[in-house]
N, C-alpha and C positions, 0 to 999 in steps of 0.2 A: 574668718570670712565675715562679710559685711550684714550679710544676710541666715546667717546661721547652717549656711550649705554644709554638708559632711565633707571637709577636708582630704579624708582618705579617696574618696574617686570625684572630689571635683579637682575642674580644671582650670582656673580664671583667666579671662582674658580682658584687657583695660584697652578702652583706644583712649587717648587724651592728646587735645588740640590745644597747645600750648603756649600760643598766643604770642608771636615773638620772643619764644626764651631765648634770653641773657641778650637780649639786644636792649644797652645800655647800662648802664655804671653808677647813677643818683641814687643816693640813698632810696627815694620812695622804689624806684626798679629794684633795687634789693631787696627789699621788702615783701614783693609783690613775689620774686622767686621765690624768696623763701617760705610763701604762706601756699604755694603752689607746691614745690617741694614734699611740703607736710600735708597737702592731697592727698597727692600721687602714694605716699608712703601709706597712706592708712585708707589704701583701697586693696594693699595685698595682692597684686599680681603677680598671677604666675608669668604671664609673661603680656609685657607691655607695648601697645603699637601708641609711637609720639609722633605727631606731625609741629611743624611749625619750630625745627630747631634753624635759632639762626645765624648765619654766617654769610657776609658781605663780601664782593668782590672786593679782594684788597687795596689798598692806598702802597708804595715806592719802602715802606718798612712796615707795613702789616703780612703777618700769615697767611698764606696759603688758604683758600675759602673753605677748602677741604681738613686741613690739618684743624683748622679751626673750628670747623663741625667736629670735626672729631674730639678736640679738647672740650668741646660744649656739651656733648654726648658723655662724655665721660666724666664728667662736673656730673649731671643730673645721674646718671649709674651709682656713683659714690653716695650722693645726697639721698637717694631710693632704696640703696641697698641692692643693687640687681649688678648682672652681667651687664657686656655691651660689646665684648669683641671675642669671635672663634679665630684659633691660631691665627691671632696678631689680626684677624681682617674687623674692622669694625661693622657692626650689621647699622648701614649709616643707608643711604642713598639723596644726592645732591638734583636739587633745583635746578632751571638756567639761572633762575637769580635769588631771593635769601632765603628760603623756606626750605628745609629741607626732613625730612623721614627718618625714622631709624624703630629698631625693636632690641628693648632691652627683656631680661629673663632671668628667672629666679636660680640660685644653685640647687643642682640635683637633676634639673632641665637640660640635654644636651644638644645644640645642633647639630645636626646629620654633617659632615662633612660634605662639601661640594654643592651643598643646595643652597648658599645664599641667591637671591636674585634683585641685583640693583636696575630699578629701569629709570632712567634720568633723561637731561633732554637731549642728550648727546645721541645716546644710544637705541632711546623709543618714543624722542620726541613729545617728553611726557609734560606737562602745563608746570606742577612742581615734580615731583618722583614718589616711587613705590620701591619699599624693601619685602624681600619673602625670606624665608627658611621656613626647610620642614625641623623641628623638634623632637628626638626620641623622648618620651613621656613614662618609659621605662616598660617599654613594650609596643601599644600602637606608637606610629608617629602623625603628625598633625601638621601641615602647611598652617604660619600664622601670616599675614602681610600687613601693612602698614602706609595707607595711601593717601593723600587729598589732592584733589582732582580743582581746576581752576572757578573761581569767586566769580568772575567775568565773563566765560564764553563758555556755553552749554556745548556748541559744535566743538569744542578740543577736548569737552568733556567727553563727546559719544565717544574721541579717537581714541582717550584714555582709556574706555569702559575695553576695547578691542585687548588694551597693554594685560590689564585687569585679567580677562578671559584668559590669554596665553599665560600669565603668571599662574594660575590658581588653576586653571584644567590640563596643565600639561603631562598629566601624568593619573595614577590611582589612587594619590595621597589623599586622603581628604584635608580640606583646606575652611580655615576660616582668614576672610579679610576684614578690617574695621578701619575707620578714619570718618574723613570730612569728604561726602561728597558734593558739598554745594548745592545743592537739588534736592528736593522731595522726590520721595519714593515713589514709583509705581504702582504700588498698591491699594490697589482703591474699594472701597466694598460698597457698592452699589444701596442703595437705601431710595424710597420712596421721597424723603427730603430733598434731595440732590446732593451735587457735589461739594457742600460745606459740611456734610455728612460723610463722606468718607472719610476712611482712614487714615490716609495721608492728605486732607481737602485742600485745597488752595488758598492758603493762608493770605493773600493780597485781596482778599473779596471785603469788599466795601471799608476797604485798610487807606490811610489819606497817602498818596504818591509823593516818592518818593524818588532822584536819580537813579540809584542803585538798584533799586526794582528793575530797571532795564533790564540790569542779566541775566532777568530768570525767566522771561516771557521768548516765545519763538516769532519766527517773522506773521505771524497771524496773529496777534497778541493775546495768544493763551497760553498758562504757564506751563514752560517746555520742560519735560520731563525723561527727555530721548535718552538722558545719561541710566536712569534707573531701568528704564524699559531695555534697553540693551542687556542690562545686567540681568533683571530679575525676568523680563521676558524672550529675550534670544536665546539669551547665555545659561536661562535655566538655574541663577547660582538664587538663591531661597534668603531672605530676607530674614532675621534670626528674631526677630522683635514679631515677627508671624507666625512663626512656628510655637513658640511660647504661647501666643495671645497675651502680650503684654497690652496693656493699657498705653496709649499712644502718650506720650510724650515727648517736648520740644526739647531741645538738645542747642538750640540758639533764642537768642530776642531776649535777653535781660540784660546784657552789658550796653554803656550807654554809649560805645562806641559802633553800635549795631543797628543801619538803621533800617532791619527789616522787622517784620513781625515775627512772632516765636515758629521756628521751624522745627524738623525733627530733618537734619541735613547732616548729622553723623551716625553713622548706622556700622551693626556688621550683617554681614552676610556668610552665608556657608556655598560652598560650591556643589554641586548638583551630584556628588555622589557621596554628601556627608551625612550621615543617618541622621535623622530627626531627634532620636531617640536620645543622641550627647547631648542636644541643646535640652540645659537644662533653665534657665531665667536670664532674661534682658530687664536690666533696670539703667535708667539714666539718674546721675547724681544730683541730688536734690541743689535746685538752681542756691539756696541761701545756702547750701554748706560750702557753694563755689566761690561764691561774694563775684568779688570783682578781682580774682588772679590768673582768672582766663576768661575768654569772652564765648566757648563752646564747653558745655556741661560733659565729664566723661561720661563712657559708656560701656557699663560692665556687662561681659557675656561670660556666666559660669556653664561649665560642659562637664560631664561626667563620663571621664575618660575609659569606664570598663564600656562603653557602647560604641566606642570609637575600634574599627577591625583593627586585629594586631597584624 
């Protein structure tokens, strides 16, 4: 462990935004996998939520967009050392167009039968897609999911945050989800200073403007937040990076194909009946150890699985 956690009851769990993997074939994109690759591997997870695998709608002799996630998904399992498919299903979930989800897992970790859950945009209308399974952890079991919600429109994002809720509250599992949600958190703490003082403050304040800044402001032009507020204020599901009292840190704004300021826009969260008491530390990976092979820093959430009900 990265951190010196006690192995025997921690739990790891990695979200990692993967920045178009394997989309391209030039040496420097081989390069760039493979130094991402050697990441992912030396963060040890027990089990891993990937967003940004990708797979194109085909050309008259190319694969299937799906078969093709799935050869790509199963390229970075090999490369990681992890699982990726229960009886033959791959734990994938597809985009309407290149981006797509998946959760790989360490052996010893088993998934529950019958619980995957793929929501795509066929089926929930989803901006990119969300994968779930519950996990026996050899005893409790644990919902993990694996989502990124859209870059672009905060409103597909509120529809998402709804897919999110029914994925992760449907039942008494407890559930952690991690990814890219495009958005600052809700979480604000109030301070005498104002809102560059909070928690989560609003990273565009006296920041030079920008196009892409567009997507994150609501029709009033303050930065809309409606994705997180659904989640961590309707939805009830707890912010993992709060529970801890981690020291806030950005999770985006070092790559130079980024042209916002440093956010914290990948997050996990727990769902509203997962004891406090598993969450054991949230740390984001240090921006130099990422360099430049992904353009979002992972985001480790260690949990200590005797706190979790069996």
């Amino acid at each position: 462990m990265l951190d010196g956690t006690n192995s025997e009851v921690a739990v790891r769990l990695v979200s990692v935004n993967a920045f178009n993997l394997y989309d391209g074939d030039t040496p420097a994109a081989e390069e760039r996998f493979a130094r991402l690759e050697a990441l992912v591997r030396g963060l040890d997870a027990d089990v891993l939520a990937v967003q940004e695998i990708v797979a194109r709608e085909p050309g008259p002799r190319d694969p299937d967009k799906r078969d093709l996630a799935t050869t790509r998904l199963r390229r970075l399992a090999k490369a990681v050392g992890r699982q990726w498919k229960h009886r033959g299903e791959p734990m994938l979930a597809l985009r309407g167009d290149i981006h797509h989800t998946a959760l790989l897992w360490r052996d010893g970790i088993t998934p529950v039968p019958g619980t995957i859950g793929r929501f795509e945009r066929a089926d929930a209308g989803m901006w990119h897609s969300m994968v779930t399974c519950v996990f026996d952890l050899g005893g409790p079991r644990l919902r993990v999911g694996s989502v990124q919600l859209s870059r672009f429109d905060q409103a597909w994002g509120w529809s998402d945050a709804v897919q999110i809720l029914r994925a992760m509250h449907c039942d008494d599992v407890p559930g952690f989800i991690g990814g890219g949600f495009n958005g600052v958190g809700a979480t604000t703490v109030p301070t005498p200073k104002g809102d560059s003082h909070f928690y989560d403050h609003d990273p565009y304040l006296h920041q030079p403007w920008h196009p892409d800044h567009a997507y994150q402001f609501d029709e009033h032009g303050h930065l809309d937040r409606r994705v997180a507020i659904r989640l961590e204020h309707l939805g009830r599901m707890r912010d993992c990076a709060r529970i801890t009292g981690a020291p806030w840190a950005a999770t985006t704004g070092f790559h130079p194909s980024d042209h916002h300021p440093p956010r914290r826009i990948d997050r996990w969260y727990a769902t509203h009946h997962a004891p406090d008491a598993a969450v054991r530390s949230v740390h984001v990976v240090d921006h130099a150890a990422v360099g430049q092979c992904t353009d979002h820093a992972p985001v480790i959430l260690d949990l200590d699985h005797t706190a979790i009900p069996r």
